[in-house]
Every structure is written in C-alpha cells, then in structure tokens.
VOBA-941192 format. One record per atom (N, C-alpha, C): residue number from 1; residue in three letters; chain; atom name; x, z, y. Coordinates in steps of 0.2 Angstrom, whole numbers, plus 5000, padded with zeros to 4 digits. Layout:
N
R logu lumdo vomar fiza   c1   c3   c2
R  NUM   Ala     A   CA    X    Z    Y
...
***
This chain:
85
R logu lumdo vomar fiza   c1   c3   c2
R    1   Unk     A    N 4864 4905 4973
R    1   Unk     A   CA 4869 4909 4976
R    1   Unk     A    C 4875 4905 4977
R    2   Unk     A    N 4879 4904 4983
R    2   Unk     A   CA 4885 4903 4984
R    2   Unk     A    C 4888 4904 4981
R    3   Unk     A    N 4894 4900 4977
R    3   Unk     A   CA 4899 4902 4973
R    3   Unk     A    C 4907 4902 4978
R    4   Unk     A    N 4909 4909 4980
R    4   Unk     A   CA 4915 4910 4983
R    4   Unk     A    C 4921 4911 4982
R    5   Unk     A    N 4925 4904 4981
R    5   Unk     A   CA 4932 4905 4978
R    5   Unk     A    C 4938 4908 4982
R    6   Unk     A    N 4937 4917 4981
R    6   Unk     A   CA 4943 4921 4984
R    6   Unk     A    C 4947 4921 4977
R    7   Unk     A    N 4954 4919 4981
R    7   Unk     A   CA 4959 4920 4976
R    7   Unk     A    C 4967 4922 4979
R    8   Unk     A    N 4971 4923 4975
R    8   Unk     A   CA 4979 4926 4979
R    8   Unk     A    C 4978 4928 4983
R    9   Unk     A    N 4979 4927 4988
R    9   Unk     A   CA 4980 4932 4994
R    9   Unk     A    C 4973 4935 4999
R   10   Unk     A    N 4967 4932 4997
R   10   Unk     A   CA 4961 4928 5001
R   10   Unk     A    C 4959 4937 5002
R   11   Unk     A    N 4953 4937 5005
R   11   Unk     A   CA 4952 4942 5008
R   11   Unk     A    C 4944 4944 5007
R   12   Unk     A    N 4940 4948 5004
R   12   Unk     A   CA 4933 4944 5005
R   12   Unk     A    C 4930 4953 5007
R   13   Unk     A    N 4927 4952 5014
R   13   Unk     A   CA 4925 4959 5018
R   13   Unk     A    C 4918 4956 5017
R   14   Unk     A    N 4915 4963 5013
R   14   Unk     A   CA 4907 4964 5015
R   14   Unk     A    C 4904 4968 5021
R   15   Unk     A    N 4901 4964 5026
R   15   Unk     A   CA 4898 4965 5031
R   15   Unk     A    C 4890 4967 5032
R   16   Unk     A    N 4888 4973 5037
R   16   Unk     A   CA 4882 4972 5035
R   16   Unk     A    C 4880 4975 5043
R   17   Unk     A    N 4886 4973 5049
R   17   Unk     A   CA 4882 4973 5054
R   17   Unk     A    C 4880 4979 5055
R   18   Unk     A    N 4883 4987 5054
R   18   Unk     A   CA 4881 4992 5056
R   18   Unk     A    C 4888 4993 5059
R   19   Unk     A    N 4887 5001 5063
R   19   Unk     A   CA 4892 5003 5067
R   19   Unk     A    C 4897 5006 5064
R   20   Unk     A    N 4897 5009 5057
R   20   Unk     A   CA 4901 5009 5050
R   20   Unk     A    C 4906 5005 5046
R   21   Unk     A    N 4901 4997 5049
R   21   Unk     A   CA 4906 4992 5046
R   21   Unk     A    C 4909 4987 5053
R   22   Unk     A    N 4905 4989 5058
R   22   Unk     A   CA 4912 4986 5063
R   22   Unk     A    C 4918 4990 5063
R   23   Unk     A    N 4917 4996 5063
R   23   Unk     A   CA 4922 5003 5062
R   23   Unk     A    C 4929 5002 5059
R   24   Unk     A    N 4925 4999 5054
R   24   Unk     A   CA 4927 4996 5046
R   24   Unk     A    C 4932 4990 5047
R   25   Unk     A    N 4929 4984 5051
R   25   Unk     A   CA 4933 4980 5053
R   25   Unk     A    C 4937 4980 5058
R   26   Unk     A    N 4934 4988 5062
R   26   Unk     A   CA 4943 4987 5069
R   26   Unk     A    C 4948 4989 5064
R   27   Unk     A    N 4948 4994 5059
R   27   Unk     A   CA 4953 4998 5055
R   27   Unk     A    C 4956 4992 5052
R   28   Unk     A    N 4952 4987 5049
R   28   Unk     A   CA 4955 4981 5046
R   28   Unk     A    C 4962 4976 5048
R   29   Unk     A    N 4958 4975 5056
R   29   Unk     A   CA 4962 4971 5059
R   29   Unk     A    C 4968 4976 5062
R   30   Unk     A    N 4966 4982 5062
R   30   Unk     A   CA 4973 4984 5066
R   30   Unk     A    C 4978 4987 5063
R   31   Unk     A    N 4976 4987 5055
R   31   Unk     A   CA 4980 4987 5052
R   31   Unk     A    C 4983 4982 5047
R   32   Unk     A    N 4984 4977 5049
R   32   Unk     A   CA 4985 4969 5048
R   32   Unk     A    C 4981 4968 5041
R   33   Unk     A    N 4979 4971 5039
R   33   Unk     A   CA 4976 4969 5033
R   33   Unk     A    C 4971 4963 5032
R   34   Unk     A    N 4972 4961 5037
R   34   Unk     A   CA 4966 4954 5036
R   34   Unk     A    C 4972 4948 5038
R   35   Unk     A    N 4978 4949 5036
R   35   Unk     A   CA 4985 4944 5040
R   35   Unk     A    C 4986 4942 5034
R   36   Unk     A    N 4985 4943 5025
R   36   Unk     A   CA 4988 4941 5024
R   36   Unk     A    C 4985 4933 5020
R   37   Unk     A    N 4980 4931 5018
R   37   Unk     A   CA 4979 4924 5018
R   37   Unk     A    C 4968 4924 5021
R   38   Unk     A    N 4965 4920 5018
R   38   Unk     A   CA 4960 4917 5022
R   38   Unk     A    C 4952 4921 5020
R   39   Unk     A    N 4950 4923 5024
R   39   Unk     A   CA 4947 4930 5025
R   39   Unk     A    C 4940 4927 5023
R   40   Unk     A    N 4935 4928 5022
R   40   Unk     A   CA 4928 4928 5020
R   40   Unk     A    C 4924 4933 5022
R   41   Unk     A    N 4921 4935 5028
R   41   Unk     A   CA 4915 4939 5027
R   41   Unk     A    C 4907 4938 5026
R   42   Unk     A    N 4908 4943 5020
R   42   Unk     A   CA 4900 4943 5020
R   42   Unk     A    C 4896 4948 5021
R   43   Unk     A    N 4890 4944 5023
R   43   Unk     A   CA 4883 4947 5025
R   43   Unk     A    C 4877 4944 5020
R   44   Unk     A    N 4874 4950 5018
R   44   Unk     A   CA 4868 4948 5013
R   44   Unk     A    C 4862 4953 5017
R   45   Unk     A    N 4856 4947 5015
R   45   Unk     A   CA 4851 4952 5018
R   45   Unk     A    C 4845 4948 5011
R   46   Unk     A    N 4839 4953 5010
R   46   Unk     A   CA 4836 4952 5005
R   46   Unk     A    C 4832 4945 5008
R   47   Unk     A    N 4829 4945 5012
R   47   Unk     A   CA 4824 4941 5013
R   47   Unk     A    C 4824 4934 5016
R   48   Unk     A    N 4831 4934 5021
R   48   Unk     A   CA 4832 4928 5024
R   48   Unk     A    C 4841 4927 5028
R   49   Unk     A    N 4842 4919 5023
R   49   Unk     A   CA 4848 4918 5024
R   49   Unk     A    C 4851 4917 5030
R   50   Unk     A    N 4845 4914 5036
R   50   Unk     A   CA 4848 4913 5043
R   50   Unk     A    C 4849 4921 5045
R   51   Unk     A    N 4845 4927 5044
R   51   Unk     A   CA 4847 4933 5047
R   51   Unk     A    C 4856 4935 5043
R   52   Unk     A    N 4857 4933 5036
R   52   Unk     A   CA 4864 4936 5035
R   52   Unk     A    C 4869 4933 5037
R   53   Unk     A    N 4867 4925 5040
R   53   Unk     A   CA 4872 4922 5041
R   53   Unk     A    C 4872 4925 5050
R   54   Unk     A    N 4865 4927 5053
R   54   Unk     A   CA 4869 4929 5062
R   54   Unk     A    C 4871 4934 5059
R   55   Unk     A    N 4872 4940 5055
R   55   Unk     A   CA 4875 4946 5055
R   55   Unk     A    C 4884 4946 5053
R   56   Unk     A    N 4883 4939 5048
R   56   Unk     A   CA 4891 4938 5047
R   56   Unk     A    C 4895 4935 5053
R   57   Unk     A    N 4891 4932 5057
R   57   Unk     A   CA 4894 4929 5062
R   57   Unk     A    C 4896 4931 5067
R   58   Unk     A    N 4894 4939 5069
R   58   Unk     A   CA 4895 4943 5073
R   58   Unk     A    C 4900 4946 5071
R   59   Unk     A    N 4902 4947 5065
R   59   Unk     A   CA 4910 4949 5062
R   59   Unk     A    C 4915 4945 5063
R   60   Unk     A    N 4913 4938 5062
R   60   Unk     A   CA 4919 4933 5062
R   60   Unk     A    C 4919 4931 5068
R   61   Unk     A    N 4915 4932 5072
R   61   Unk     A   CA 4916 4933 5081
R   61   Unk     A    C 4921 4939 5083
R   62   Unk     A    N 4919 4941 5080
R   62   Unk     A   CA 4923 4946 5080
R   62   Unk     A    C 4931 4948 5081
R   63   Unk     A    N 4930 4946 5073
R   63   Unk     A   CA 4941 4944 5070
R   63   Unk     A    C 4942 4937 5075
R   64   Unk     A    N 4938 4934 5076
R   64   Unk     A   CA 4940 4927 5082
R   64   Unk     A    C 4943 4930 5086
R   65   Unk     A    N 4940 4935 5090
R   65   Unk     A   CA 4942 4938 5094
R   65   Unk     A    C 4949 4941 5094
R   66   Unk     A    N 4950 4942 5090
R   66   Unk     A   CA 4957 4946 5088
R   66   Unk     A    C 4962 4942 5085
R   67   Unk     A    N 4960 4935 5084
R   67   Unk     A   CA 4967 4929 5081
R   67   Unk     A    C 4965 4931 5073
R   68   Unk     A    N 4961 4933 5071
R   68   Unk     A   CA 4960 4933 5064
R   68   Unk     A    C 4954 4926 5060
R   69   Unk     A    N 4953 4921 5057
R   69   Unk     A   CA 4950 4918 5057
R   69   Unk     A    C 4946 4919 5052
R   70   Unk     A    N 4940 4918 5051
R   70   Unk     A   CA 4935 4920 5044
R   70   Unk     A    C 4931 4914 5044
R   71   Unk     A    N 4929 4914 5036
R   71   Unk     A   CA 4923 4910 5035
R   71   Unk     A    C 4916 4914 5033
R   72   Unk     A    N 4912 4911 5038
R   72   Unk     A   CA 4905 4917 5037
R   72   Unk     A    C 4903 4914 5028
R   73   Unk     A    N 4900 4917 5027
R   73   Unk     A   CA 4897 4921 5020
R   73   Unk     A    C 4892 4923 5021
R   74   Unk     A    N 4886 4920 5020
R   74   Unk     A   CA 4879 4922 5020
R   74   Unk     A    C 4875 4921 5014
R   75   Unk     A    N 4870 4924 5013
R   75   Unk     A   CA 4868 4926 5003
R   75   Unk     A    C 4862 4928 5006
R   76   Unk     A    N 4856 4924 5004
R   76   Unk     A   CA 4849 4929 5004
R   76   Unk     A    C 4849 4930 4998
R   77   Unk     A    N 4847 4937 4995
R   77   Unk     A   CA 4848 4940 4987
R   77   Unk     A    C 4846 4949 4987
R   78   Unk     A    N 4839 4949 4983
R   78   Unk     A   CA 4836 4952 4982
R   78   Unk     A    C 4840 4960 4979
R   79   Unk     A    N 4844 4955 4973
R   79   Unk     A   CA 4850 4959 4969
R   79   Unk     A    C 4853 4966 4976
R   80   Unk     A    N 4855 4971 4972
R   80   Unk     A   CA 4860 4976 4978
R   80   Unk     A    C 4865 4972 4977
R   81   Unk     A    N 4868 4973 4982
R   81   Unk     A   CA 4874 4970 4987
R   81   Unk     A    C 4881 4972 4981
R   82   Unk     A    N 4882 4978 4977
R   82   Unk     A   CA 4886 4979 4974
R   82   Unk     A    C 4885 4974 4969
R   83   Unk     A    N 4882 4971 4967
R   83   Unk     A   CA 4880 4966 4962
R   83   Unk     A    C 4885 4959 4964
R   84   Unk     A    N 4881 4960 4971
R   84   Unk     A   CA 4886 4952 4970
R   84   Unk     A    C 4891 4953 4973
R   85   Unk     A    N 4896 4959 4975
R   85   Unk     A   CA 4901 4959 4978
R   85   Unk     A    C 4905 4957 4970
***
C-alpha cells in the first residue's frame, strides 16, 4: 500500500465516485476548504488499482476544474476503506 504523507495543512478527501461524494466535493470546493495547502484524493477499490485510480481521477478533474489541484490516490485493498483512511 502507498504510503501518503499528509501533514500541516495537506488535505486528504476519500473519494468513491458516487453522486454523494461528488456532492461532497462541490461543498468542499465552495466552501474554500480544499484552499488551504495540497489536496490528496483518494479512491480505493478492492480488486483493481487502475479502476481507483480512474475513479480518483474523475475527482481531481474535477477540482482542476475549479483552480483546485490534487494528487490522485489510488489503493487496491481488500481492507474497508475506514481502515486505511
């Protein structure tokens, strides 16, 4: 598993590519909250790392969109997702 050094300001949004969690991330962005240092989202899916990395990559399209910039975060891991957050 990736080891992901969020620290001081850093930002780390779990993504999972439902209509819940783009939701999730308009409220983010519109409320500055992904302004204040360098954003991380992730996407995990149990079977396959190329599917979480297109899911996270749809989010940080996303925040592109918006002048926000992210590093996608992908994790194949069978573990629940609260584990590795």
């Amino acid at each position: 598993m990736p080891e992901v050094n969020v620290g001081g300001d850093d930002v780390l949004v779990a993504y999972d590519g439902s209509a819940t969690a783009a939701r999730a991330l308009q409220a983010a962005v519109a409320t500055g909250l992904l302004e204040s240092g360098r954003v991380h989202l992730l996407a995990i899916d149990a079977n396959d790392h190329v599917v979480a990395s297109k899911i996270a990559q749809r989010g940080v399209e996303f925040l592109d969109f918006h002048g926000v910039h992210a590093h996608n975060v992908a994790i194949r891991s069978g573990d629940p997702p609260s584990q590795i957050i």
